[in-house]
N, C-alpha and C positions, 0 to 999 in steps of 0.2 A: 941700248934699250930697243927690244922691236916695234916696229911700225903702228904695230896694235894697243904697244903701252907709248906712242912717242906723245900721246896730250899729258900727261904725266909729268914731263919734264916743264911744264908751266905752272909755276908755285901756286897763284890762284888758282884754277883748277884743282889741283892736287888740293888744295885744301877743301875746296868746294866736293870733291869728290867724296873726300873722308868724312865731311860733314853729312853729307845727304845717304850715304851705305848706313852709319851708326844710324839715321833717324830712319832707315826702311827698316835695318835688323829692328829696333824695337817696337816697329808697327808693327810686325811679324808676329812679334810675342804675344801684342797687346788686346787683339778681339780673343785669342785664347782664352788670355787671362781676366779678362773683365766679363766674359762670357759666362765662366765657370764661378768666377766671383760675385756678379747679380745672382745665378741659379742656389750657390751655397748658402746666399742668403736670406734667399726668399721663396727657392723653389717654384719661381714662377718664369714662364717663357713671355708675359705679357712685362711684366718689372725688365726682361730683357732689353724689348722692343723699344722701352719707353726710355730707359737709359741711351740706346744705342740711337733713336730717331731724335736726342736730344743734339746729338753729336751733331747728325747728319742735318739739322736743320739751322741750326748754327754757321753751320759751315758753308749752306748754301746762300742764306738769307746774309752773308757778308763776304760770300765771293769777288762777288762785281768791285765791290769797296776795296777787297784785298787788293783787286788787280791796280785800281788806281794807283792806290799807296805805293806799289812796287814799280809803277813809271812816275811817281811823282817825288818818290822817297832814292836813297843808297838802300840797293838791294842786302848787299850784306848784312848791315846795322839790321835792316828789317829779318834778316832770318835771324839773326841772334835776339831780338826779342817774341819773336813766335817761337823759335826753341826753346827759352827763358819759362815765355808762360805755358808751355807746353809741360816742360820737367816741372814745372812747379803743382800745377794741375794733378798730373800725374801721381805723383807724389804722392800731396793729400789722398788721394783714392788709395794708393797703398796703401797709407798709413791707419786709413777710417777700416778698409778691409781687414787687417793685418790683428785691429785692435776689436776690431767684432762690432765695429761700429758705421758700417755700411748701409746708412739710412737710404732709401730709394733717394728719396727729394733732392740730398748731399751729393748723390753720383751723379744726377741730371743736371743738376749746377755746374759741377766741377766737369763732366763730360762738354756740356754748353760752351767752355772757356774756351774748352781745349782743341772744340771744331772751329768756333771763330778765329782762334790764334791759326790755326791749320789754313783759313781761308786765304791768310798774304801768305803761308808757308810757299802754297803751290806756285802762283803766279808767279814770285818774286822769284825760287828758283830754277824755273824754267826759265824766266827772259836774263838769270844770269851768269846762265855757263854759255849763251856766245860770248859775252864781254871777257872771257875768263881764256879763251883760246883766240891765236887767229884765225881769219875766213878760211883757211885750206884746211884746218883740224877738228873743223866744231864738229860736222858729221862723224868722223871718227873716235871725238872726244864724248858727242849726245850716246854712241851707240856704245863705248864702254862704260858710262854712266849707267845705261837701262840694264846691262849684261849682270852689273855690280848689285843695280836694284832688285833684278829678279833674283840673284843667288843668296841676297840678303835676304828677303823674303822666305825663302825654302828655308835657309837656315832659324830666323827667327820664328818660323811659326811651328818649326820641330823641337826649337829651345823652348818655348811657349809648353809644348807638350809636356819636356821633362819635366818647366820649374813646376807645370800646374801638377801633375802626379807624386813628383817629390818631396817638394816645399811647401806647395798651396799655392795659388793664385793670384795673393797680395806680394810674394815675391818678385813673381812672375811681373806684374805691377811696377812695383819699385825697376827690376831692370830696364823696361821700358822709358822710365824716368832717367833712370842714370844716362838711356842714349840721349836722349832730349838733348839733356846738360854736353857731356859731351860732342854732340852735332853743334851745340853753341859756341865751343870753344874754338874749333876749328873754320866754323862758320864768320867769327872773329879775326880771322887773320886772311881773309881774303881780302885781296887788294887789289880795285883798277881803278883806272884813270878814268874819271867821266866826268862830263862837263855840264852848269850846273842846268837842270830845266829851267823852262821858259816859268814866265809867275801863273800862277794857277789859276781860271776863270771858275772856280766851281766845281763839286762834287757832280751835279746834274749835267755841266758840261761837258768834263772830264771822261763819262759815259757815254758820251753822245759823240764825243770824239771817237774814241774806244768801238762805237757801235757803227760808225760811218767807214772804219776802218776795217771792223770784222764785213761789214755788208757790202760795200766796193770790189770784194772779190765773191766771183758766184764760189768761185771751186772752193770757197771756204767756209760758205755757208752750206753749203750743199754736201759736205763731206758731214760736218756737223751736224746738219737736222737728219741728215743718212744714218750716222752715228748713234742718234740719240733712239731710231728707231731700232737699228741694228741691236743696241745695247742691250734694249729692254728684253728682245726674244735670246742673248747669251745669256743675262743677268736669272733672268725666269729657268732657264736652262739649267745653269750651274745651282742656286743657290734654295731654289723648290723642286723643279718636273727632277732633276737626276736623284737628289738623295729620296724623291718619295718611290723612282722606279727603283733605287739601289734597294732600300730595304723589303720589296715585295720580290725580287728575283735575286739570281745568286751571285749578284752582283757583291751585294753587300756592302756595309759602310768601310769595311777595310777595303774592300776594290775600288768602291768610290773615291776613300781617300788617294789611291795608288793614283786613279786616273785623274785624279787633280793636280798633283803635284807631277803627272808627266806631261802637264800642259804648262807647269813653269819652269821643266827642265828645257822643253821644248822653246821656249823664250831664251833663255840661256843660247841655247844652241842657235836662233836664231837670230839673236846679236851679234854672238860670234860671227856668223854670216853676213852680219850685212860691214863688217867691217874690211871681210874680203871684195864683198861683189855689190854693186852699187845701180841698175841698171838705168841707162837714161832718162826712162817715164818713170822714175820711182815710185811715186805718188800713184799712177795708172795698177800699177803693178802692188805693192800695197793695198789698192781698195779691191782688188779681184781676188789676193790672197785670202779676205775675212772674209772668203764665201765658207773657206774650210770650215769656220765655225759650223755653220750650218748641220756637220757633221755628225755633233755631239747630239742636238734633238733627236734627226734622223737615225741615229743607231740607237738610240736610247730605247725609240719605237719600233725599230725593227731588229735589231741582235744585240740584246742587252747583255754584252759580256764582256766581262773587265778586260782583257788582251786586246779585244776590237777597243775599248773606249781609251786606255792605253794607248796605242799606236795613232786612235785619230785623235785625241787632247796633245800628242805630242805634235802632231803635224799641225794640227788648229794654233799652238804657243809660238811656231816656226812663223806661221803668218801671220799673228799677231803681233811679235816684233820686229818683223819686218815691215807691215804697215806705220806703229808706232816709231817708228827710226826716221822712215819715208816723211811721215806726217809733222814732228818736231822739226826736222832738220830742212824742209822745205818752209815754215812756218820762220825760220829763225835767217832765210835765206830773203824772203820775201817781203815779210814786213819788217816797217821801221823800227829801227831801236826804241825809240822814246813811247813807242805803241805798242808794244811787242807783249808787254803782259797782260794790258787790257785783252786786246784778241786771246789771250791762252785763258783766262777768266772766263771771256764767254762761251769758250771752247772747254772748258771747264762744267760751267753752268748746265750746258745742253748737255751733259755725261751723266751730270749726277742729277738731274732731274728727272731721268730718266728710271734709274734705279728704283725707287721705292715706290715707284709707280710699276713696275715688273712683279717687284715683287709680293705686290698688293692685290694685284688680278691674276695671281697666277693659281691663287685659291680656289677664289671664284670663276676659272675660267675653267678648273679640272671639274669642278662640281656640276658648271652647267653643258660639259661638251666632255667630258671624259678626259682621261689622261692623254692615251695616244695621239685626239685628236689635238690637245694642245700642246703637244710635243711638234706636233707635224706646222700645225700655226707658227709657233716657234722659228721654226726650221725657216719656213716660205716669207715670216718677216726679213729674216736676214739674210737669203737671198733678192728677196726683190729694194733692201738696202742697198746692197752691193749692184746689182744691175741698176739704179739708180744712178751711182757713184761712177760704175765705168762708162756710161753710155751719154755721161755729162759733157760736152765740148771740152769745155775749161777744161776741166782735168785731164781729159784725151790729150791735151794739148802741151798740157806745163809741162817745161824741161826744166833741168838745173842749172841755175848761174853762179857764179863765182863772184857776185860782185853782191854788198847788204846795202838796201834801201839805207840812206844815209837819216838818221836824227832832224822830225821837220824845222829844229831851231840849235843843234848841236855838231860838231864832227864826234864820227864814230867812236867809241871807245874803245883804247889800248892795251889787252894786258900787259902787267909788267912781271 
């Protein structure tokens, strides 16, 4: 086996791996298919928003919660019942679609489940693929896991296209469910050794532990609230300012689509990368990469043309998983096991808080300032993110250790 598949050869893992690939490929599918399956039903882009912000609010308002459960719970068990209620969820939505019985109220319910079960999904497995390799392979094992995730994604959301044009979009649906189930099964046979937590002071405490722990490192708060600013001028970017300049220049929604997906081939390729080359400051290097983003506003305003947005989504995906590799795998390096998913929660929190707050001013920000000029907004948030981020001490500073904050009431855990 080579070097780049050798986390592979660690049964947990491996199983952790085939678990979380099924459940990206069906995310992939799944905003296609439920996109096209609110619009078939009601022909309304606001029945969209309100299914979709049902998800998203679900998910945020029981993050924090999730993160606890996954340092206070067996990560494992815990993805196997967020996969559980996930496929189950899912499910029904196919099945209410399928049957011509896609009431709005029923998808916002059943969408509601499916963000809360999602909110211990993330936590719990981010803090548990260190437990799943040893300390010399996690970097190696985080960056073929994210390699897996993006090419699952491309895949899934081009599967997404054919079931929705083929079959319909409760099909589409259902596959997404079947990954669910599947990511459960596999998610089921991961197996490591951990020792049991300390007893539990409290849900309020638990957080505050969680929050003393994210807040004692500056470089971890500070890359965070950089982030959350950063996100919102990418977020505005990709998902309003480019498809409204795609469709008024000759850009168009086929070149828009192109230049989207050569921003996740460029993820791909920049996994690939970071499994070869590793460089001391990683974390340094990382936050100076997500200047590229900055690129996609700026060209959008100044040479809106699909081979320019192309070439630079490609190079923006390179650095963006390369910051995302940096960012995990120092995170998993530094903080304690028993803490480790709280910090990815809050670290969590400030991402997606971010989002619909992006994407909610980005209306009103073209209305009252023009497009170009919030394109250019856009652009100078997430540069002066990034100059934020490198010009931070802390982070100037962090190098990479070989050695994991040990568990503040356990020894480390072993895979087996």
């Amino acid at each position: 086996m080579s070097a780049a598949l050798a986390p592979l050869r660690h049964r947990p893992f491996r199983h952790l791996f085939i678990g979380t690939t099924a459940n990206l490929l069906g995310n992939g599918v799944a905003p296609i298919a439920l996109a096209f399956a609110v619009l078939d039903a009601t022909g309304s882009v606001g029945s969209l928003g309100l299914v979709v912000g049902a998800h998203s609010l679900t998910g945020i308002v029981f993050l924090l919660y999730g993160g606890v459960l996954a340092d206070r719970l067996p990560r494992g068990p815990l993805l196997v019942g967020s996969s559980v209620v996930s496929a189950v969820s899912q499910a029904v939505i196919a099945a209410l679609v399928l049957t011509h019985n896609a009431a709005i109220p029923l998808l916002m319910a059943l969408a509601a489940v499916n963000g809360a079960s999602s909110s211990c999904y993330q936590p719990a497995a981010q803090a548990l693929l260190p437990q799943t390799v040893p300390p010399e392979s996690r970097r190696g094992a985080l960056a073929l896991s994210r390699i897996a995730g993006s090419s699952a994604t491309i895949v899934g959301a081009s599967l997404g296209g054919v079931l929705v044009a083929a079959v319909g979009p409760g099909w589409g649906l259902a596959v997404d469910a079947l990954s669910f189930a599947l990511a459960a099964v596999f998610f089921a046979l991961v197996r490591v050794q951990v020792a049991p937590p300390a007893p539990s002071a409290g849900l309020v405490y638990e957080l505050r532990v969680g929050w003393q722990e994210f807040t004692s490192r500056s470089w971890v708060w500070v890359i965070v609230v950089a982030f959350c600013f950063l996100n919102a001028g990418v977020t505005a970017s990709y998902t309003v300012l480019g498809p409204a300049v795609a469709d008024t220049t000759g850009i168009g929604r086929t070149g828009w689509g192109l230049a989207v997906a050569a921003g996740s081939l460029g993820a791909v390729a920049g996994g690939v990368l970071s499994l070869r080359w590793r460089p001391r400051r990683a974390i340094l290097v990382g936050c100076a990469l997500m200047s590229l983003t900055a690129t996609i506003p700026l060209l959008l305003a100044l040479a809106p043309y699909t081979w320019v947005l192309v070439v630079a989504n490609f190079a923006a995906g390179v650095g963006v998983e390369q910051a995302g590799v940096a960012w995990y795998s120092t995170l998993n390096e530094q903080i304690p096991e028993d803490r480790l998913a709280r910090v990815y929660a809050y670290d969590d929190l400030g991402s997606y808080l971010a989002l619909p707050l992006a994407q909610f001013s980005a209306g009103p920000a073209v209305l009252l300032l023009g497009l170009h000029t919030t394109l250019y907004a856009a652009a100078t948030l997430i540069l002066l993110a990034t100059l934020v981020m490198v010009a931070t001490p802390s982070i100037r500073a962090l190098a990479p250790t070989t050695e994991k904050p040990l568990p503040a009431a356990s020894e480390e855990p072993v895979p087996r």
